[in-house]
C-alpha positions as CSV (number, residue, x, y, z in Angstrom):
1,X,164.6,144.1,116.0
2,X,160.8,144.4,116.4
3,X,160.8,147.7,115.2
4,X,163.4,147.2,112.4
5,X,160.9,144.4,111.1
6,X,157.9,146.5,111.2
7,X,159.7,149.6,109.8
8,X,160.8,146.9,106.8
9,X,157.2,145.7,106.2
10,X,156.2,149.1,105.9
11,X,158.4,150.1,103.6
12,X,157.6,147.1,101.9
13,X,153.7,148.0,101.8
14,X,154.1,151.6,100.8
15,X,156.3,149.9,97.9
16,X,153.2,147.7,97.0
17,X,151.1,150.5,97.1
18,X,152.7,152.8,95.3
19,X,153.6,149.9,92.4
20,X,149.5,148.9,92.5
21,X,148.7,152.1,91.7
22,X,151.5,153.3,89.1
23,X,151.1,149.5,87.1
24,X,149.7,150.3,84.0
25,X,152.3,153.4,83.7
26,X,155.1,151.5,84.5
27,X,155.7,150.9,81.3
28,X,155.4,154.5,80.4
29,X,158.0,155.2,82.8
30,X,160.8,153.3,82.5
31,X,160.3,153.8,78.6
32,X,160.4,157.7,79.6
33,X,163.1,157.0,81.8
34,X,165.5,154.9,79.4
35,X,165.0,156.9,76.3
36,X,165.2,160.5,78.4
37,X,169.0,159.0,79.5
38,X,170.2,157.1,76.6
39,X,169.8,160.4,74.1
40,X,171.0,162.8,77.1
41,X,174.5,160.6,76.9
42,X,175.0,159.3,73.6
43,X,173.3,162.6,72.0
44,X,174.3,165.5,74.4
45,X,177.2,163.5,75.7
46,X,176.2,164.5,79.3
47,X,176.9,162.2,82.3
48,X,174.3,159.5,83.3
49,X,174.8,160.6,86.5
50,X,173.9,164.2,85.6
51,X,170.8,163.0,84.0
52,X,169.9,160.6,87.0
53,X,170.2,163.7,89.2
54,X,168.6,166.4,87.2
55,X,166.4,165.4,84.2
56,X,165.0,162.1,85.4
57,X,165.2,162.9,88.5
58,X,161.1,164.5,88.6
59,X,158.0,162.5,89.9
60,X,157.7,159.0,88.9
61,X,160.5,158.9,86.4
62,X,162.8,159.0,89.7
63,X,161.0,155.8,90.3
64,X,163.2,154.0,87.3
65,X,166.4,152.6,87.8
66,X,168.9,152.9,84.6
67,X,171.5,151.5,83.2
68,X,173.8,152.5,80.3
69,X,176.0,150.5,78.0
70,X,178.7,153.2,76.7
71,X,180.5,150.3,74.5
72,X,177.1,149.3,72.8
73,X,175.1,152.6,73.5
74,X,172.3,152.0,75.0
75,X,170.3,152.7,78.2
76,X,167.3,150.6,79.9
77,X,165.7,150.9,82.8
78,X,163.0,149.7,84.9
79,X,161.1,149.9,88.1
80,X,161.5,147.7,90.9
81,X,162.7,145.2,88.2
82,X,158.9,145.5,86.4
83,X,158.6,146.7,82.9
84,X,162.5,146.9,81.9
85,X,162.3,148.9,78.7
86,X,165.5,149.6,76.4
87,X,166.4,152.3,74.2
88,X,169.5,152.6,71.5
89,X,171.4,155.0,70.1
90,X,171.6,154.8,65.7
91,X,174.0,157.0,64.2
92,X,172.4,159.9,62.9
93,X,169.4,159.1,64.2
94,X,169.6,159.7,68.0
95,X,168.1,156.7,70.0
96,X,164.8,155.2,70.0
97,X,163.1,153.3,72.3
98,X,162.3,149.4,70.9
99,X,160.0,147.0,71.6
100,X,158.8,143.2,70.2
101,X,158.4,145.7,66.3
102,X,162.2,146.0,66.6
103,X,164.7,144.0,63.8
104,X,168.1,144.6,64.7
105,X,169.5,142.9,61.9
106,X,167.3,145.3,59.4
107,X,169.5,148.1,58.3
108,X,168.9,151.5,59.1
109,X,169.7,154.6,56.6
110,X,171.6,157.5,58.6
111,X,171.0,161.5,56.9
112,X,173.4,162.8,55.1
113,X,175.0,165.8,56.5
114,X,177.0,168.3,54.5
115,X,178.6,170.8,57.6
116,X,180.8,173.6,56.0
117,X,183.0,175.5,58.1
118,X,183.3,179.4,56.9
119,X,184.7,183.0,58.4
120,X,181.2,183.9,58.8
121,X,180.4,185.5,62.3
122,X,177.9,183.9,64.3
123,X,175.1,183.5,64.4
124,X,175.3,183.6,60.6
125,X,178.2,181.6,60.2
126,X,180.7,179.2,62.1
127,X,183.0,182.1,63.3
128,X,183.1,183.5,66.5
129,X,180.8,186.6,67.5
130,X,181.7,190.1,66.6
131,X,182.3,192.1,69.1
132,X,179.3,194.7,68.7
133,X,178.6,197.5,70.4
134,X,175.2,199.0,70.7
135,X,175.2,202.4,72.2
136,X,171.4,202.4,72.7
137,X,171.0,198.8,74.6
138,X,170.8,199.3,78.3
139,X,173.9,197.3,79.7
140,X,173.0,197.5,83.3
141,X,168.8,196.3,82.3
142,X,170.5,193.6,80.3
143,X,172.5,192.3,83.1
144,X,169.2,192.6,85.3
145,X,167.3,190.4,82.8
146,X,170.0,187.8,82.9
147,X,170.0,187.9,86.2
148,X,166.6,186.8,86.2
149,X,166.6,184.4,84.4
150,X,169.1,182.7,86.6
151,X,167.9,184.4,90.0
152,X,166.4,181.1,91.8
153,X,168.2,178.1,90.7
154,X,165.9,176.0,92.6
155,X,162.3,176.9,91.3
156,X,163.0,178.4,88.0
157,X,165.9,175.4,86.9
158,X,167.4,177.8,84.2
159,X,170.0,176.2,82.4
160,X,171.2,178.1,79.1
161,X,170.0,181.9,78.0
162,X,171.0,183.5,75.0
163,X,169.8,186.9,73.4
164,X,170.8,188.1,69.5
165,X,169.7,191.8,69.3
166,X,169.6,192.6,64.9
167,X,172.0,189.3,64.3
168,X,174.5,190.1,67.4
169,X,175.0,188.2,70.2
170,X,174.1,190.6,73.1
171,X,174.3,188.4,75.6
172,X,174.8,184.5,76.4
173,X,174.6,182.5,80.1
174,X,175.5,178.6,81.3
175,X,175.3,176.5,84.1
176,X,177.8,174.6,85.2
177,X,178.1,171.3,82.9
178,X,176.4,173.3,80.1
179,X,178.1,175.6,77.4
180,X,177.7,176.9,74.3
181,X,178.1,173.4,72.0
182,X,175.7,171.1,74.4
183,X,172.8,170.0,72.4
184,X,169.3,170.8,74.5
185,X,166.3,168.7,73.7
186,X,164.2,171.0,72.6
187,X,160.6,168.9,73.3
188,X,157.8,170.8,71.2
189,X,160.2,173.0,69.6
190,X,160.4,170.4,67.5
191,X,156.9,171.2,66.3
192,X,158.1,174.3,64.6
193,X,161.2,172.7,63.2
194,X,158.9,170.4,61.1
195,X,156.7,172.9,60.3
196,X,159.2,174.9,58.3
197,X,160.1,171.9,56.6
198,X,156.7,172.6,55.1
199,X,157.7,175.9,54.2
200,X,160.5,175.4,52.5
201,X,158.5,173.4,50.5
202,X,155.7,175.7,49.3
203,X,158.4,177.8,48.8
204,X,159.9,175.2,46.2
205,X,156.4,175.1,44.6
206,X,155.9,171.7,46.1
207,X,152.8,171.8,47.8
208,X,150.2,174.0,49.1
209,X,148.5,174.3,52.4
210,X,145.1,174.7,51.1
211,X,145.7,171.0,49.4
212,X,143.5,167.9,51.5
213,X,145.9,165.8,53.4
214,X,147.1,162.9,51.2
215,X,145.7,160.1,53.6
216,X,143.8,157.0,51.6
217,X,141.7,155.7,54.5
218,X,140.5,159.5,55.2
219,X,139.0,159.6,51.5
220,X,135.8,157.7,52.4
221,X,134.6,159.2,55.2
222,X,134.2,163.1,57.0
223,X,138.5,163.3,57.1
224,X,138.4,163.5,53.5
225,X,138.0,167.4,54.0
226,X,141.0,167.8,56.1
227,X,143.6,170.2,54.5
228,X,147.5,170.3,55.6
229,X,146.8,173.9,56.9
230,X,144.5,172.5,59.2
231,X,146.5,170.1,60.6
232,X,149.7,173.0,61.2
233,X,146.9,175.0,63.1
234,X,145.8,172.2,65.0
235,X,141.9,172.1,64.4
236,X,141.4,169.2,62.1
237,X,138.8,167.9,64.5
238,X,140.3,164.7,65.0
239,X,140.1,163.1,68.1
240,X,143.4,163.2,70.4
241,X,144.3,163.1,74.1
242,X,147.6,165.0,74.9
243,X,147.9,164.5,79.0
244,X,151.4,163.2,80.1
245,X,149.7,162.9,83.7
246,X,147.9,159.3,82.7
247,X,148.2,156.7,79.5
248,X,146.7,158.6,76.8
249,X,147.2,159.5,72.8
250,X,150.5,161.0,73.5
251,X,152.0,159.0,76.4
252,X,151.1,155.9,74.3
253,X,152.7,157.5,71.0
254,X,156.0,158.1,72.4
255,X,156.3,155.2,74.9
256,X,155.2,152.4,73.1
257,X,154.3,153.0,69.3
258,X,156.5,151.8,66.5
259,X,155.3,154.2,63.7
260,X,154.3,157.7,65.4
261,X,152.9,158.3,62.0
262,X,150.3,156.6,62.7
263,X,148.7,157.6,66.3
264,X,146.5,160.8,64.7
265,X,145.9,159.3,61.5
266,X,144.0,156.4,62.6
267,X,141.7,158.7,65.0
268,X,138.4,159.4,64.3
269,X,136.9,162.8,63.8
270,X,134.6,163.9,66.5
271,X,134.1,168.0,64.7
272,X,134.5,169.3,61.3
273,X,137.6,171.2,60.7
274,X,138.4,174.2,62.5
275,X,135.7,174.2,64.6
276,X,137.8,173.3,67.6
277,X,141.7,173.7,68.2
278,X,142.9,170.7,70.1
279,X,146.9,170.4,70.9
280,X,147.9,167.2,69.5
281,X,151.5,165.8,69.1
282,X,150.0,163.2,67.4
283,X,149.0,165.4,64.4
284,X,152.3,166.6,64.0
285,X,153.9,163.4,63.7
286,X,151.2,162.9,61.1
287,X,152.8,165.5,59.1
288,X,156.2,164.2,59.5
289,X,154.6,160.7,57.8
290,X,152.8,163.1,54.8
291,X,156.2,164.6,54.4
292,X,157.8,161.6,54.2
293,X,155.6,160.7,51.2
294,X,156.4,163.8,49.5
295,X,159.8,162.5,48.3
296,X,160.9,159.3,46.3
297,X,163.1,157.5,48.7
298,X,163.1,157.1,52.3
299,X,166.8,158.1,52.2
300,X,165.4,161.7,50.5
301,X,163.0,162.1,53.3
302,X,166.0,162.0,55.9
303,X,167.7,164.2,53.7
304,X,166.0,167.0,53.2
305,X,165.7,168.7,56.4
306,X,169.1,168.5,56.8
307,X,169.8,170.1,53.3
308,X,167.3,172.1,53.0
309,X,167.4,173.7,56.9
310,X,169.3,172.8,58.9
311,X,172.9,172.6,57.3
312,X,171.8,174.9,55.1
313,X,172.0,177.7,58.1
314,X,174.9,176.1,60.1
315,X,172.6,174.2,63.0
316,X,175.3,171.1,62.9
317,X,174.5,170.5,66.3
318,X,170.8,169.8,65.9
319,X,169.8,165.7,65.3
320,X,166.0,164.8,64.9
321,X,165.2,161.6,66.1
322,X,163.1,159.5,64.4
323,X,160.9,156.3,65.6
324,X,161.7,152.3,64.9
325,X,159.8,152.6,61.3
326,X,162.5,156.1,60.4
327,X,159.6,159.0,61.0
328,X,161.2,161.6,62.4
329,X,159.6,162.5,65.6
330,X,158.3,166.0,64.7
331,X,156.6,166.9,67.7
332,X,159.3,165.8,70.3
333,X,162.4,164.8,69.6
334,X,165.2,167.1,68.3
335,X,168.2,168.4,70.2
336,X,170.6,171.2,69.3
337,X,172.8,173.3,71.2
338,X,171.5,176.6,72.6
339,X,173.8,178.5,69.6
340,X,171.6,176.9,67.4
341,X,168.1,176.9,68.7
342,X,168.8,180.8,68.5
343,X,170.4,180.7,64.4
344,X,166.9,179.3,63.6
345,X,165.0,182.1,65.7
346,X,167.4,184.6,63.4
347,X,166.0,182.7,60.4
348,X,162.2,183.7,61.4
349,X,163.5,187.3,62.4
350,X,164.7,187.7,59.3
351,X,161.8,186.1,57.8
352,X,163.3,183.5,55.8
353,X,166.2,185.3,54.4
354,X,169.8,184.1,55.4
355,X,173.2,184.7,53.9
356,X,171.3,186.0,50.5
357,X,168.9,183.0,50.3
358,X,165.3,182.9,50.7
359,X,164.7,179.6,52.4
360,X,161.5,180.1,52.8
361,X,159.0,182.7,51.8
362,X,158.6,186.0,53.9
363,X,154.8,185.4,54.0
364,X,155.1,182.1,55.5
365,X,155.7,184.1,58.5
366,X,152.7,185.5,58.1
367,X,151.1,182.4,58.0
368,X,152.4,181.2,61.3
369,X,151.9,183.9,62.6
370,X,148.1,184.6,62.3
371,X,146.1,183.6,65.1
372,X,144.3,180.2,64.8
373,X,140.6,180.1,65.6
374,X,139.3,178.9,68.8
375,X,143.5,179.1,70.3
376,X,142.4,182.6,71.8
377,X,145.3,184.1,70.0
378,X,147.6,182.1,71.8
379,X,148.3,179.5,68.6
380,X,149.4,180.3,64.9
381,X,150.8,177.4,62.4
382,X,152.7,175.2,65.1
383,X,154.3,178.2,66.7
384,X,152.9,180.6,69.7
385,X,151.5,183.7,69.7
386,X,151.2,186.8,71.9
387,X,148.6,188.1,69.6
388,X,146.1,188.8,72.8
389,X,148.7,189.8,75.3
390,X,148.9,186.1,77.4
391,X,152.3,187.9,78.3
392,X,151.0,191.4,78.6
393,X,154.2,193.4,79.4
394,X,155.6,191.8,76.2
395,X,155.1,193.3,72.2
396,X,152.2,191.6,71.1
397,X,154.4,190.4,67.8
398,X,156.3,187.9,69.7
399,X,155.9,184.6,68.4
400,X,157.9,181.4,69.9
401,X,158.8,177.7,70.0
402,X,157.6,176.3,72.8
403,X,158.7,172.7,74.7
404,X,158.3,171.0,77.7
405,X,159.7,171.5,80.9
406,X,160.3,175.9,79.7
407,X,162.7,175.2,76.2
408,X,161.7,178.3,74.2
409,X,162.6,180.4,71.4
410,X,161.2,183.6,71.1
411,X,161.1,186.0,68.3
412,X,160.2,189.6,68.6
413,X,160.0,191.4,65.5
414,X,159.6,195.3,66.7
415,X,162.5,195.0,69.0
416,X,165.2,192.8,66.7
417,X,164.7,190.5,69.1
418,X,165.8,186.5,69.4
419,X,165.9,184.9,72.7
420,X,166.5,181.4,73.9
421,X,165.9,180.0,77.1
422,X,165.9,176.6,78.3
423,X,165.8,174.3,81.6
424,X,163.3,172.5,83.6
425,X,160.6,174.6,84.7
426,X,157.7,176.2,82.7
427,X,155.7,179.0,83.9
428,X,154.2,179.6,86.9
429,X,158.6,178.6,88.1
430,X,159.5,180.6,85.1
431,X,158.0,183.7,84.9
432,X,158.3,184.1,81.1
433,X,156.4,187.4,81.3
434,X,158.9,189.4,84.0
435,X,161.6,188.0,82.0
436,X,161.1,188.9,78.9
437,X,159.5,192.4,79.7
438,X,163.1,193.0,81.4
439,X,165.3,191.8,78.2
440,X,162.7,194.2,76.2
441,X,163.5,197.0,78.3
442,X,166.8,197.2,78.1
443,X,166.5,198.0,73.7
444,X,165.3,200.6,72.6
């Protein structure tokens, strides 16, 4: 009994430590914690028990305990009963995580969607593949890539692959519990999603990159100079802390803010524009707020990526989610099934152009695509570059989507390339340049 006591007070200390230390991210974690599940089952419709054992299942997250109400949709969670935090699932919206800010009885507009069915083949349609035969693509280098991509399970936590070679699907992998129609969060992916939106409307004659950000507390002071093409390439100079390690700018955006809009644009400057390139979420939920004030109605704002994107090229899967005041979360927060995250690589390959309609200009590729200053070639206009060989066995033309925990999209232009990966490890676990030099191989 002696030794069952002092076994329990042990365990009871190393409890007390550990909470001591982790207090002040408590909240950060169970908020992490509740949100991560509630969109994984009411959004991807996976288990909670899948998402207890795999996505939330990393350091400190595993900490929370969760619970999920499948009648009222929502999931909470907390950590040894401290800092209970609650996040619900809004049609068309995905969930969000509340807090005191939250009015429950305060109606919230849904997008509209408008999802045709056609006898299109994928991936530019809702049809099934062709079956398409390329004499010149190295079956047996294909099958090697695949394999791996999928060759350690346990370090590189592959879950879906998919590779279009000149708008055919060449080649297409799941785990078990994943499959072609489960919607992936695609993290920073997201980045690039809402960039486009920007795009499309330069495209439409709507606005300009060049043009100052339309921010009223910025005209009085050194922001004032700030244009929306510096915010895209991520050197406005504005302050910003983006380490998930600690609470910082991000972690405090995500986990606790109301309106993400506003975490960048109350930050002050601390260098003129582009004289440094700082990563910052925060900046592109800023843009998700400027957008928002490009159109009449809040309802229009949901609208229009929807109508102008992603219906418009068959992504039905895909749902951005957007924070208690309705901003979508640009820079985190979309999901969309792995069929889909590759249509809208397709849409960059083919610079714009899909089904005989320019959504976008072809030289907004070239926009995101030219190396920002100060990224070391490594950052365009919220997409990834390759421009100085960071993957050197790789065509320096790829460009990709990048999010957390190894979602990508890549694009390679000189080989007709589109490839999607996604899972839970990044590189070094995923070795994104042995992979990828193996797909590229195997075309010619």
């Amino acid at each position: 009994m002696k030794i069952l006591k002092r076994l329990l007070i042990l365990l009871l200390l190393a409890i007390g430590i550990v909470v001591y230390l982790n207090y002040p991210k408590l909240t950060i974690i169970s908020g992490y914690a509740s949100k991560n599940m509630a969109s994984g089952v009411f959004v991807a419709h996976r288990s909670a028990a899948s998402m207890a054992q795999n996505d939330n299942n990393v350091p400190l997250i595993e900490l929370a305990e969760t619970e999920v109400n499948k009648v009222n949709k929502w999931a909470s969670a907390s950590v040894y009963g401290l800092m209970n935090r609650k996040a619900i699932y809004r049609e068309g919206l995905g969930t969000v995580l509340i807090n005191d800010d939250y009015d429950k009885s305060k109606p919230v507009p849904a997008p509209n969607r408008i999802q045709t069915k056609d006898t299109i083949p994928y991936p530019y349609g809702q049809a099934n593949p062709k079956d398409s035969i390329f004499e010149n693509v190295d079956r047996n280098q294909l099958d090697k890539a695949v394999a791996t991509a999928f060759g350690n399970p346990e370090i590189q936590k592959t879950r879906t692959l998919l590779i279009l070679y000149k708008g055919h699907l060449l080649a297409e992998k799941y785990v078990d519990g994943f499959t072609k129609d489960t919607p992936i969060l695609g993290w920073s992916m997201t980045k690039s999603v809402l960039a486009t939106c920007y795009g499309i409307l330069e495209q439409q004659g709507k606005l300009d990159m060049t043009w100052r950000a339309p921010i009223t507390e910025w005209e009085q002071d050194e922001r004032k100079n700030i244009t929306l093409d510096n915010l895209l390439r991520m050197q406005s100079g504005l302050e910003w802390d983006e380490d998930y390690s600690k609470i910082s700018d991000v972690t405090k955006m995500l986990f606790l803010e109301s309106d993400m809009a506003k975490a960048q644009r109350n930050k002050k400057s601390i260098a003129k524009p582009t004289d440094v390139w700082n990563y910052s979420s925060g900046t592109t939920n800023l843009l998700s707020g400027i957008l928002r004030q490009q159109f009449r109605s809040h309802q229009e704002y949901l609208d229009f990526p929807y109508s102008a994107l992603i219906d418009k090229i068959g992504m039905h899967s895909m749902v951005l989610e957007a924070d208690i005041a309705g901003n979508y979360v640009g820079s985190s927060y979309s999901w969309a099934s792995t069929r889909d995250w590759a249509r809208f690589g397709q849409l960059y390959l083919d610079r714009g152009l899909w089904n005989g309609e320019q959504i976008f200009n072809p030289r907004w590729v070239d926009y995101i695509t030219k190396p920002t200053i100060h990224s070391d070639g490594t950052y365009g206009a919220h997409f990834w570059l390759n421009a100085n060989g960071k993957y050197p066995d790789v065509p320096k033309d790829l460009f990709s989507c990048n999010g957390y925990q190894g979602q990508y999209v890549f694009v390679i232009p000189s080989k007709d390339l589109v490839v999607v990966r996604t899972g839970l490890a990044e590189n070094p676990d995923f070795d994104v340049n042995t992979f990828l030099s193996e797909v590229v191989k195997s075309v010619p």
